[in-house]
C-alpha positions in Angstrom: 62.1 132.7 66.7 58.7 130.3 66.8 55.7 130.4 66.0 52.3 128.8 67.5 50.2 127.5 65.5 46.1 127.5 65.7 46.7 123.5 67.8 49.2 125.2 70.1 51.9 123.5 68.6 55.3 125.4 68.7 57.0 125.7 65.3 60.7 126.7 65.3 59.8 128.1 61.3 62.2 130.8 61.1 65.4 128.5 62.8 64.2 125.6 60.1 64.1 128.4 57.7 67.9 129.3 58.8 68.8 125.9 59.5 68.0 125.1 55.7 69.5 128.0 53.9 72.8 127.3 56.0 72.9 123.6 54.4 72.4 124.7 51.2 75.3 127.4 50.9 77.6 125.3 53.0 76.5 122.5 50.2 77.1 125.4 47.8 80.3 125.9 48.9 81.4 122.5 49.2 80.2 121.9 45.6 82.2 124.9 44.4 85.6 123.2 46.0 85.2 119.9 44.9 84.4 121.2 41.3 88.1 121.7 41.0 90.8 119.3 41.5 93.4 121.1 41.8 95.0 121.1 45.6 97.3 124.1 46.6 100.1 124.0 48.7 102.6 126.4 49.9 106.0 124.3 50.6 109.1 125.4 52.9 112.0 125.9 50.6 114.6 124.3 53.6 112.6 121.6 55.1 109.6 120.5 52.5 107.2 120.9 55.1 103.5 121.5 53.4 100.3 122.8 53.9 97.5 122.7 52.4 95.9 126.3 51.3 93.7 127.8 49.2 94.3 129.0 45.5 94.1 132.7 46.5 96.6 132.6 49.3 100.1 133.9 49.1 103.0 132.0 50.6 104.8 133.2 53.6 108.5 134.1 52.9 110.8 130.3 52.5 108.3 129.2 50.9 107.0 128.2 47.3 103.7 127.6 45.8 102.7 124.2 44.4 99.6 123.3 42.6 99.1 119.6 41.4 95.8 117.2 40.3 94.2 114.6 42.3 92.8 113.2 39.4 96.6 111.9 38.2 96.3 109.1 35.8 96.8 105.3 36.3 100.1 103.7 36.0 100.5 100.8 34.0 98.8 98.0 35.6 101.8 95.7 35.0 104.7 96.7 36.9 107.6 97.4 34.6 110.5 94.6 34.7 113.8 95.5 33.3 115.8 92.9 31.9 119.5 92.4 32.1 121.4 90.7 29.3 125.0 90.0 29.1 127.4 88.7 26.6 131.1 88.0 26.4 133.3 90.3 24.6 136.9 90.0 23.7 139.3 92.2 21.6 143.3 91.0 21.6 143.8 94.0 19.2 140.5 96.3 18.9 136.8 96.1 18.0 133.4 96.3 19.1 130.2 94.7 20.6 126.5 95.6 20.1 124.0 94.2 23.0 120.6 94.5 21.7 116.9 94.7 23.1 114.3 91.9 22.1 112.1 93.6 19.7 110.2 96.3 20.8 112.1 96.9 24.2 114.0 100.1 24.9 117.5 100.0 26.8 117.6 102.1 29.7 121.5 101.5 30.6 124.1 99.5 30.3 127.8 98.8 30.8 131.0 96.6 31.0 133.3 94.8 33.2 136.5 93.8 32.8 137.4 90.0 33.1 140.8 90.5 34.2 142.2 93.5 36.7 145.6 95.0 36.0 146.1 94.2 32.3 148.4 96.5 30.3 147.3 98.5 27.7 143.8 97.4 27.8 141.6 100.5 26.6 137.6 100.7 26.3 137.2 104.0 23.6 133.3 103.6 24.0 130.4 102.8 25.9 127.4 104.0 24.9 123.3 103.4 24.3 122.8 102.5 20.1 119.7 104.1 18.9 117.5 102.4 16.9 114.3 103.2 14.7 113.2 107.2 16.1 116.4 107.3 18.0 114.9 104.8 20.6 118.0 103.2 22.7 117.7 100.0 21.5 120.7 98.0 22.3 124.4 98.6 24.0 127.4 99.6 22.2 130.9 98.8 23.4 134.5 99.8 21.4 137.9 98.7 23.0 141.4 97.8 22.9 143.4 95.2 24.7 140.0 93.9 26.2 138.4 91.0 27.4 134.9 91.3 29.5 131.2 90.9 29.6 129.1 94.2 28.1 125.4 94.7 29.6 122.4 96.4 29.0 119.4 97.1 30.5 116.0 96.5 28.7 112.0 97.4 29.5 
């Protein structure tokens, strides 16, 4: 609708007036969606597909909700580096080798290898992640028989 005013100017009032009060509740309801950070998504069971949807919405059938922030925290700004360490063992009867960590790295695996293939008798009874202060895999542990190798763990 406009108006004229007294100069005979034509003044589109009311459509400014609508114009306005459109911006603000569209900026309204922007505002209220970005206030949260969550996204929701409905996910295909079979395939993964996603879509995006709203919080309210109900998945179709095959189909699972999933909710997650986009405000996830940093990594570390270091990537993390493992370290592999190795050390000869050898037991002509029995015994065992501990591998350990440098202080203040944790073991995330470790392992052996045999140095020769086909050797009677030749028996590993253990190998296993030693715990250190707070049960913190520290080190690796190896216990065998008949056995000559290298034992390895893996440190961060």
């Amino acid at each position: 609708m406009a108006i004229k005013s007294s100069s005979g100017r034509t003044i589109a009032a009311l459509t400014i007036g609508v114009l306005a009060g459109s911006l603000l509740a569209a900026g309204g309801i922007a505002a209220a969606s970005s206030d949260s950070d969550v996204i929701h998504a409905c996910v295909r069971n079979r395939s993964g597909d996603v879509r995006i949807v709203a919080e309210t919405t109900t998945c179709r059938t095959g189909e699972r909700k999933l909710s997650w922030n986009e405000n996830l925290s940093q990594g570390p700004a270091d990537p993390v580096k493992p370290r592999v360490l190795a050390a000869d063992f050898n037991f002509p009867g029995g015994g065992h080798k501990f591998l350990y960590c440098p202080d203040g790295k944790t073991a995330t695996g470790g392992g052996f290898l045999f140095d020769e293939l086909g050797e009677t008798g030749r028996e590993i009874i253990a190998s296993v992640p030693s715990a250190g202060k707070e049960d913190t895999p520290n080190g690796w542990l190896v216990i065998a028989r008949k056995a000559r190798g290298k034992i390895y763990v893996v440190c961060v």
